[in-house]
C-alpha positions as CSV (number, residue, x, y, z in Angstrom):
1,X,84.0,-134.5,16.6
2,X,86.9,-137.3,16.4
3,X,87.6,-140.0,18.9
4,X,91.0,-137.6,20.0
5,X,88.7,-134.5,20.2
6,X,86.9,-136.0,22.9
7,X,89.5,-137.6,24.8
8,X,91.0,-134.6,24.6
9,X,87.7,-132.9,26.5
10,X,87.3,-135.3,29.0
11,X,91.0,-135.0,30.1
12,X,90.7,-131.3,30.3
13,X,88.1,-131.3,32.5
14,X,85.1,-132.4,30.4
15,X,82.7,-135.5,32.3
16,X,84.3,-138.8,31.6
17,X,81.0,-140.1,31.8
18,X,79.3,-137.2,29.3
19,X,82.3,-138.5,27.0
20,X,82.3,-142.1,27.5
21,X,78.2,-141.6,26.6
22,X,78.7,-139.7,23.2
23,X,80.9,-142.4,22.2
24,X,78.7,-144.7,22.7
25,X,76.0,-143.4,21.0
26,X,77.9,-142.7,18.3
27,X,79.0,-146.7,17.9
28,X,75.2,-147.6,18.3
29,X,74.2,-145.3,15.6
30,X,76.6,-146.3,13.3
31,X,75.4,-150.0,14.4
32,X,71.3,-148.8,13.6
33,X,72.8,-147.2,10.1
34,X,74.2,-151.4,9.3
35,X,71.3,-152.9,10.9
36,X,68.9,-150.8,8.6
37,X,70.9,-151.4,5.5
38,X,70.5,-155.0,6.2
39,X,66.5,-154.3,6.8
40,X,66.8,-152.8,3.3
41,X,67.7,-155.9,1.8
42,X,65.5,-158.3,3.7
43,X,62.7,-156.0,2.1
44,X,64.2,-156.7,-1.9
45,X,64.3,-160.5,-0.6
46,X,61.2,-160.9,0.1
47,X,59.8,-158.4,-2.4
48,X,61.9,-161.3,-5.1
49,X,60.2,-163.8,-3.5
50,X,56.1,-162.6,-4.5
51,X,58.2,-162.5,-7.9
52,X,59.2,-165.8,-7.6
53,X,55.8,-167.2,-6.4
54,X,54.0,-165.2,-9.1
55,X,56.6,-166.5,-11.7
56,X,55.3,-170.2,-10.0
57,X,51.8,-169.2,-10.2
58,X,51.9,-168.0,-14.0
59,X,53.7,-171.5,-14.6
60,X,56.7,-169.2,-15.9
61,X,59.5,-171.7,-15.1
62,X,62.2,-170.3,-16.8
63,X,61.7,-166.4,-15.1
64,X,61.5,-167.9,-11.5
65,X,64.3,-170.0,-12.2
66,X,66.2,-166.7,-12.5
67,X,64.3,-164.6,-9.8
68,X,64.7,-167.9,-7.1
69,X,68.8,-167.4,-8.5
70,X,68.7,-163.9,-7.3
71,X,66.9,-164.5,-4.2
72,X,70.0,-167.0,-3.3
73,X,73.0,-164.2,-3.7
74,X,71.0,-161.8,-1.9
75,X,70.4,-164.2,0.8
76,X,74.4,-164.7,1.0
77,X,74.9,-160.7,0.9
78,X,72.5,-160.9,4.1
79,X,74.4,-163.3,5.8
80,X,77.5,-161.4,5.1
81,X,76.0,-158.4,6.8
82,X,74.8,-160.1,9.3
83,X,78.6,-161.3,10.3
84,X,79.5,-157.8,10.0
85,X,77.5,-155.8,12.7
86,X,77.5,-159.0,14.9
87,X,81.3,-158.9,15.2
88,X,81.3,-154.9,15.7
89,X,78.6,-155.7,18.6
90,X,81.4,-157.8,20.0
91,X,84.3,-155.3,20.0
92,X,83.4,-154.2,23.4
93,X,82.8,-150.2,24.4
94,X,79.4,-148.6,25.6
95,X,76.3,-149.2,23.6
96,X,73.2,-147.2,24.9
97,X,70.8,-150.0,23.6
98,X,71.5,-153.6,24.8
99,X,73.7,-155.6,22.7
100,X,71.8,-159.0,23.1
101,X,68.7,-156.9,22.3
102,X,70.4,-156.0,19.0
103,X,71.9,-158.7,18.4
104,X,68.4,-160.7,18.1
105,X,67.0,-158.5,15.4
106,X,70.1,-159.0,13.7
107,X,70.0,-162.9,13.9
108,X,65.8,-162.4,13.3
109,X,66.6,-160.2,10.2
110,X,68.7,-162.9,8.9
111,X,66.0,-165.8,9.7
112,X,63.5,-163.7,7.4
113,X,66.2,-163.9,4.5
114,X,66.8,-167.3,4.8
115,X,63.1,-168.8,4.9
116,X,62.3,-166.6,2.0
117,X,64.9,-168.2,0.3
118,X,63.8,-171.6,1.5
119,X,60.4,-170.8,-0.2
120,X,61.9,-170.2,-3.3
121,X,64.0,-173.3,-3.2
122,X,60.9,-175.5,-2.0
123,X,58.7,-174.3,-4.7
124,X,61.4,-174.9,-7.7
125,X,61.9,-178.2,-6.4
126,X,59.1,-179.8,-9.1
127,X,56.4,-178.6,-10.7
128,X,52.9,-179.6,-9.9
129,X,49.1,-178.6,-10.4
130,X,47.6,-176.3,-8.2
131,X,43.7,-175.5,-7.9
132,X,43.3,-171.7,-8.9
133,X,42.6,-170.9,-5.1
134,X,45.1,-172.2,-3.9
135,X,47.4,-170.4,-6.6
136,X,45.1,-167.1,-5.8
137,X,46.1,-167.5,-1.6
138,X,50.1,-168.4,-2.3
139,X,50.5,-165.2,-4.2
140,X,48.2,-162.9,-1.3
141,X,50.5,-165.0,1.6
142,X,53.9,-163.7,-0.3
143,X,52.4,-160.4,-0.5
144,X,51.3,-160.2,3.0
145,X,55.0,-161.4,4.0
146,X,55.5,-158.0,2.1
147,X,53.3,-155.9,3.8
148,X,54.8,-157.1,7.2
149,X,58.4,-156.7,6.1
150,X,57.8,-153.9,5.0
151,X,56.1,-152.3,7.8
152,X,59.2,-153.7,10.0
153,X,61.4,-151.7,8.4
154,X,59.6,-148.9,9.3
155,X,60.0,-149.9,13.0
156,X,63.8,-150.3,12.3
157,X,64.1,-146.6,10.7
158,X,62.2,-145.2,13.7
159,X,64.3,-146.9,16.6
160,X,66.8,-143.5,16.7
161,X,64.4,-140.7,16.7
162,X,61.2,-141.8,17.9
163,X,61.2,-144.8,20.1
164,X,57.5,-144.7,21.2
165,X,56.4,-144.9,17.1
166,X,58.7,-147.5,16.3
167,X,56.8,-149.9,19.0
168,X,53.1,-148.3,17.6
169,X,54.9,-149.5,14.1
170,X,56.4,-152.9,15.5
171,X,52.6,-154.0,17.0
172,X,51.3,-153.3,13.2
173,X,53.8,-156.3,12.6
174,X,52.2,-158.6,14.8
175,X,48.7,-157.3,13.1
176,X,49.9,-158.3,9.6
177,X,51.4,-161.6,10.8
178,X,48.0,-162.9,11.8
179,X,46.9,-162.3,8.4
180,X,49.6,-164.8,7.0
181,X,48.4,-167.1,9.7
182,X,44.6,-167.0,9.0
183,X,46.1,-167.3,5.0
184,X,47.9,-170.2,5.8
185,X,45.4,-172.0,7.5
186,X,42.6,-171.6,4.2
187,X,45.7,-173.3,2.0
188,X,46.3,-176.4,4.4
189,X,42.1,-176.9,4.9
190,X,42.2,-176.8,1.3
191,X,45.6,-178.7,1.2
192,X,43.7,-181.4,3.1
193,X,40.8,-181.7,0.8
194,X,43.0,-181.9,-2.6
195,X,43.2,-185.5,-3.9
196,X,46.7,-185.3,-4.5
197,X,49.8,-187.6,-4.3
198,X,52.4,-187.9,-1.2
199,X,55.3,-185.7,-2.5
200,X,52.8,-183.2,-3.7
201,X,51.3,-182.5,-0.5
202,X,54.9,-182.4,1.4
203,X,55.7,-179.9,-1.2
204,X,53.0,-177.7,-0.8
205,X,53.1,-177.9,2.8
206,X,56.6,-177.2,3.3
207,X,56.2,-174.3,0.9
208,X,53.2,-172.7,3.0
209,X,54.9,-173.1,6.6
210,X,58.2,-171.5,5.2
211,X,56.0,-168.5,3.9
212,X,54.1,-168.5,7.0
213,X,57.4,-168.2,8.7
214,X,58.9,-165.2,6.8
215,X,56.0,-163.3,8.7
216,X,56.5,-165.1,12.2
217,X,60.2,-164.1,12.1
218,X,59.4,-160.5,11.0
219,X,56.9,-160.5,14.0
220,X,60.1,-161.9,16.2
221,X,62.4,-159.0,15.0
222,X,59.0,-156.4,16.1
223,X,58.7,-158.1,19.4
224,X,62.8,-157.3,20.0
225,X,61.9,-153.8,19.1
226,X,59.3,-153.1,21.1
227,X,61.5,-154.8,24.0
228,X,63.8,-152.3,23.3
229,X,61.6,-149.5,23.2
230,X,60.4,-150.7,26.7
231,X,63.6,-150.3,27.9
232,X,64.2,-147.1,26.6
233,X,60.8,-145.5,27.6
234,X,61.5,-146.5,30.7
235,X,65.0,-144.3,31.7
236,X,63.6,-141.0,30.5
């Protein structure tokens, strides 16, 4: 039904407020639909980046050259999107769901693109040897990053049509991000051991906290969801 349809209603006698409601929901959907796009490619992001840290891994310069180049134009599509469905959330009108609380997983969607990215850019910077372990726990930590992502898109496509699921889904976030944190700390103990020069270390370490914080900022956007599902729960 159009915009004129329905003004149409409510002038004839329909509720204002009924009107004013479907109108609303129908702005906040469309809003979800962008917001789960974007999800979408914050999944390919960080599914590039366990290609680019396997590319590093396999000491396969050339093809994580090219993978890390991808992972930077995708990163810029995300920040375009990002612009997009933070200036319709500034248009004004009635949105059923809280526009700061969709506004934050829209900024924390965009943090998980841009630290992927700043993975990518940290571990191109120069090569260096890497213990097989460590090499071993880089690749799980990217994968894990994955698996959380993942599993917050999940979240993301269950916000419209079952609220109470999407928060089950959004606490399996916070499950998976541990894992990246008990990952990270077995790297830096063994960072800590390696004897290794200056720049390496700074390397490696900025390469594991921006991994590590792929998952914390996925964890962020599951925490806005269950806030939301909170709220929601709570007027039916």
């Amino acid at each position: 039904m159009t915009f004129w349809t329905k003004l149409k209603g409510a002038l004839t006698g329909a509720s204002v407020e009924g009107t004013v409601r479907d109108l609303g929901m129908a702005s906040e959907q469309r809003t979800l639909d962008a917001i789960l796009d974007m999800t979408d490619l914050v999944v390919a992001i960080t599914e590039r980046l366990v290609d680019v840290v396997k590319f590093y891994t396999a000491d396969a310069c050339d093809a994580m050259a090219r993978a890390a180049g991808d992972l930077d134009q995708m990163e810029s599509k995300a920040d375009g999107m990002k612009r997009e469905i933070l200036a319709g959330l500034a248009t004004g009108g009635f949105f059923p769901i809280s526009r700061a609380d969709l506004f934050r997983l829209v900024v924390g969607l965009d943090r998980i693109a841009n630290f992927a990215t700043g993975a990518a850019d940290r571990l191109g910077m120069r090569r260096f040897d890497l213990p097989p372990e460590v090499k071993r726990l880089l690749e799980e930590m990217s994968e894990t990053d994955l698996r959380a992502v993942r599993k917050l898109r999940e979240a993301v496509l269950m916000m419209r049509p079952n609220m109470r699921q999407a928060e089950e889904l959004s606490e399996e976030v916070d499950r998976i991000e541990g894992e990246v944190d008990d990952i990270y700390v077995k790297i830096y103990t063994i960072l800590f051991d390696m004897d290794t020069d200056f720049k390496t270390f700074h390397q490696l370490k900025a390469i594991i906290e921006r991994l590590e914080e792929v998952a914390d900022r996925a964890a962020d956007c599951a925490e806005t969801i269950r806030l939301i599902a909170v709220r929601h729960l709570e007027i039916q």
